[in-house]
C-alpha positions in Angstrom: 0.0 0.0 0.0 2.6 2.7 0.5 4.9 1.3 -2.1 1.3 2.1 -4.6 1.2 5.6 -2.7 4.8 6.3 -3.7 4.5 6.0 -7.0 1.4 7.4 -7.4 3.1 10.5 -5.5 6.1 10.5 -8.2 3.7 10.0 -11.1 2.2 13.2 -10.1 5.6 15.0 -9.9 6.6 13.8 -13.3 3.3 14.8 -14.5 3.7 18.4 -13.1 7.2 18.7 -14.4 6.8 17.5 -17.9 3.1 19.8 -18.2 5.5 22.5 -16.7 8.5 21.9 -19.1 5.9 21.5 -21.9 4.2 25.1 -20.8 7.8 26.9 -21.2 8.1 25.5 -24.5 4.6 26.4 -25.8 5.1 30.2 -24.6 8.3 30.2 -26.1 7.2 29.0 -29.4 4.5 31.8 -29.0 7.0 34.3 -28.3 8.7 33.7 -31.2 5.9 33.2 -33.8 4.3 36.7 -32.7 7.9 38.0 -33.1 7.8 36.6 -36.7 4.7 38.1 -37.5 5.4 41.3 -36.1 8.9 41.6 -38.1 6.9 40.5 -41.2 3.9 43.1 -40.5 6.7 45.7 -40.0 8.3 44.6 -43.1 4.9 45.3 -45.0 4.4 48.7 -43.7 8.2 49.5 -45.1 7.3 48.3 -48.5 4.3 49.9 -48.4 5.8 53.7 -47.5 8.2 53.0 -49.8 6.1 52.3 -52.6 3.9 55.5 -51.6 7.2 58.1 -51.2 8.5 56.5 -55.0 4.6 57.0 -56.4 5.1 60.9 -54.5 8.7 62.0 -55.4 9.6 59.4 -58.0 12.4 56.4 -58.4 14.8 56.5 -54.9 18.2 57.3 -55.5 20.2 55.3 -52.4 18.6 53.0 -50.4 20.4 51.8 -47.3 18.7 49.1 -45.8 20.6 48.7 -42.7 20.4 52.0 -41.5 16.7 52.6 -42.6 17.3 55.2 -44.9 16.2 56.2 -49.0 17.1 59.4 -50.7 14.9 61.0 -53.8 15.0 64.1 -55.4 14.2 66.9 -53.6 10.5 68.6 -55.3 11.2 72.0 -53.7 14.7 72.1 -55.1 13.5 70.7 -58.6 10.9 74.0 -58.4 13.2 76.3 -57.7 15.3 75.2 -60.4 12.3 75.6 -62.9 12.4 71.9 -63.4 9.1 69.6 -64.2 11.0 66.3 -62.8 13.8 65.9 -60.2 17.5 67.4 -60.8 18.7 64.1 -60.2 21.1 65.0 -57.4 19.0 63.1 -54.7 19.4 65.2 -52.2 16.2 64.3 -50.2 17.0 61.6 -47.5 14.1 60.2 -45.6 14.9 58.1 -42.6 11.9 55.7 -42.5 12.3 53.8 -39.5 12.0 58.0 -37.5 9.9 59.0 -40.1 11.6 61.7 -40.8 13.1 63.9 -44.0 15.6 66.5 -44.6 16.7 68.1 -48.0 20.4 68.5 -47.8 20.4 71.2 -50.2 17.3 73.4 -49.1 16.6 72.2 -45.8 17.6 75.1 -44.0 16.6 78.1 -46.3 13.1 76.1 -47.6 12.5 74.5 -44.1 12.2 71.3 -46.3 12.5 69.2 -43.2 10.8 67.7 -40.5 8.1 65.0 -39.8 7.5 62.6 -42.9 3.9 64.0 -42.6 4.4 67.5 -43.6 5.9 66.2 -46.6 3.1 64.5 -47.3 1.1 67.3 -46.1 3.1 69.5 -49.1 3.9 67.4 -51.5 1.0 64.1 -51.9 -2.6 64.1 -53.2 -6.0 63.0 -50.9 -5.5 59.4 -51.2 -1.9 59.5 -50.7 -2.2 61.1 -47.4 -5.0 58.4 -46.5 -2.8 55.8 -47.1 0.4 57.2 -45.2 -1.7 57.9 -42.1 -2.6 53.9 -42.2 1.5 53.4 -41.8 1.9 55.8 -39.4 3.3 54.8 -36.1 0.7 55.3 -33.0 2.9 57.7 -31.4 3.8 60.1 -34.0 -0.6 60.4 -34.5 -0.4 61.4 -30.9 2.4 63.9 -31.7 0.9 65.2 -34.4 -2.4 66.0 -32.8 -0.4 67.8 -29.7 1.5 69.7 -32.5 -0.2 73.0 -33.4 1.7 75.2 -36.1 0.9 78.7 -36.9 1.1 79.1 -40.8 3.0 81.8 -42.0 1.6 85.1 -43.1 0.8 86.0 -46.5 3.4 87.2 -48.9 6.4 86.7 -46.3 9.5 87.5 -47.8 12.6 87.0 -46.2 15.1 90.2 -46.0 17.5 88.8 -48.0 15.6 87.8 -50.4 13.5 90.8 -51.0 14.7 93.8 -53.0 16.7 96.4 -50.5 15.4 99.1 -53.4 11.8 98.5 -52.1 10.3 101.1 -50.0 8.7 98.4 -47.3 11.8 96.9 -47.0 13.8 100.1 -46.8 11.6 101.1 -43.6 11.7 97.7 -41.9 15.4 97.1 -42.1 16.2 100.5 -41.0 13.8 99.8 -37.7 15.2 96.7 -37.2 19.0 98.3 -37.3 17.2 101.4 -34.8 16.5 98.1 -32.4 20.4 96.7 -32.5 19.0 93.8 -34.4 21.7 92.9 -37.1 22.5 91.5 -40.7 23.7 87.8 -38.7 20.2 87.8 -36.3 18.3 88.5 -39.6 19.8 85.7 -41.6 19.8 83.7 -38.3 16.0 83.8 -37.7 14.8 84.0 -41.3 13.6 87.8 -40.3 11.4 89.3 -42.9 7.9 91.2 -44.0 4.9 91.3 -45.6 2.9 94.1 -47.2 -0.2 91.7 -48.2 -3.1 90.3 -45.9 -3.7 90.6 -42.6 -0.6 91.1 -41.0 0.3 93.9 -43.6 3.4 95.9 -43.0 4.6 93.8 -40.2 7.9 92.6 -39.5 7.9 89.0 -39.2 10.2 86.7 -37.2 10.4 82.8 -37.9 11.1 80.7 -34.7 11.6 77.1 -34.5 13.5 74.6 -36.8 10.7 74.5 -38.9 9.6 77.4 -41.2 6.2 77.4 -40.3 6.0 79.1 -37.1 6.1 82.6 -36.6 5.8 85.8 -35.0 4.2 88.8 -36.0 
C-alpha cells in the first residue's frame, strides 16, 4: 500500500514537471511566432511607404537598408530650379524607420525638413495622405495632434531675399538696425515682412526649426 502511494506521489511529480517543461516550450514557441509576424507586418508597412514616397517623389536614389534610410530628389529644389522632374542630385533623405526627411540642399533656407507627414502634407494628393496615415506609427498620430503650427503670413519674404530698393523693405530694415537687431540675427532667424493680408506691413520673425512658425 505505501509502495502504490509512492508512486502514485512521483507519477504526479513527473506529471507536473513535464506539463510544466511542456508550458515553457509552448510560450516560447508563441514568443517567437508573434515576433515573426510582427517583423513581417513591419516589413509590409516598409514596403508599403516606400512604394507611396516613389509614387510621390519618383524612383529612390540610395537606399540603405541597414540604417533605414532612402534618398529621392528633392521637389522643392526641382521647383526652384524651374524643373518639371527631379534634378537628379538626390538630395532628399528620408529616414523611415523616425519617419523623418531632410533636403540637404534646401533644408535650411526652404524648411524642407521635418516629420514625414508635412511632406506628405506639401507634396502628396488626398488618397496619398489616407494611405500614409494607415502606416503611421501610434505615437507620431499622438504627436501630431499635440503639435499645433501657426502658418505663415501671406506674402512673407525674407530680407535677404527681398529687394533692398523696395520702399517696405527700406523702412523695416532700417527699424530693425534702430533696435540693435543685425544682418547675422536676420539671416539667423529667417527675419522678414509682408505688405499683403492681414498682417500687412509687419515685420515678421520665424522661430523654431521648422519654417512654419512665426511671430508677427
Amino acid at each position: 500500500m505505501r509502495l502504490e502511494r509512492l508512486d502514485n506521489q512521483n507519477n504526479l511529480k513527473y506529471l507536473n514537471h513535464y506539463n510544466r517543461n511542456n508550458h515553457c516550450i509552448l510560450k516560447l514557441l508563441s514568443n517567437h511566432y508573434n515576433h515573426l509576424y510582427r517583423c513581417n507586418l513591419i516589413q509590409d508597412e516598409v514596403e508599403v511607404l516606400i512604394e507611396l514616397l516613389t509614387d510621390v517623389l519618383g524612383e529612390p536614389h540610395n537606399h540603405y537598408e541597414s540604417k533605414a534610410q532612402i534618398s529621392f530628389d528633392c521637389p522643392v529644389c526641382a521647383e526652384e530650379k524651374g524643373l518639371d522632374s527631379g534634378d537628379r542630385k538626390g538630395n532628399l533623405e528620408i529616414n523611415y524607420s523616425k519617419h523623418v526627411y531632410k533636403c540637404w540642399a534646401c533644408g535650411e533656407s526652404h524648411g524642407t525638413n521635418g516629420p514625414l507627414g508635412k511632406l506628405f502634407d506639401k507634396h502628396a494628393t488626398k488618397k496619398q495622405k489616407k494611405l500614409y496615415d494607415l502606416v503611421k506609427p501610434e505615437d507620431l498620430k499622438i504627436e501630431d495632434k499635440k503639435r499645433v503650427y501657426l502658418r505663415l503670413p501671406e506674402g512673407y519674404t525674407k530680407f535677404e531675399d527681398s529687394n533692398s530698393r523696395f520702399i517696405p523693405h527700406k523702412e523695416a530694415i532700417n527699424y530693425l538696425y534702430s533696435r540693435g537687431i543685425t544682418e547675422e540675427m536676420i539671416k539667423k532667424y529667417s527675419i522678414g515682412y509682408t505688405v499683403k493680408g492681414d498682417f500687412a506691413y509687419r515685420i515678421i520673425i520665424v522661430t523654431g526649426k521648422q519654417i512654419g512658425r512665426a511671430h508677427v
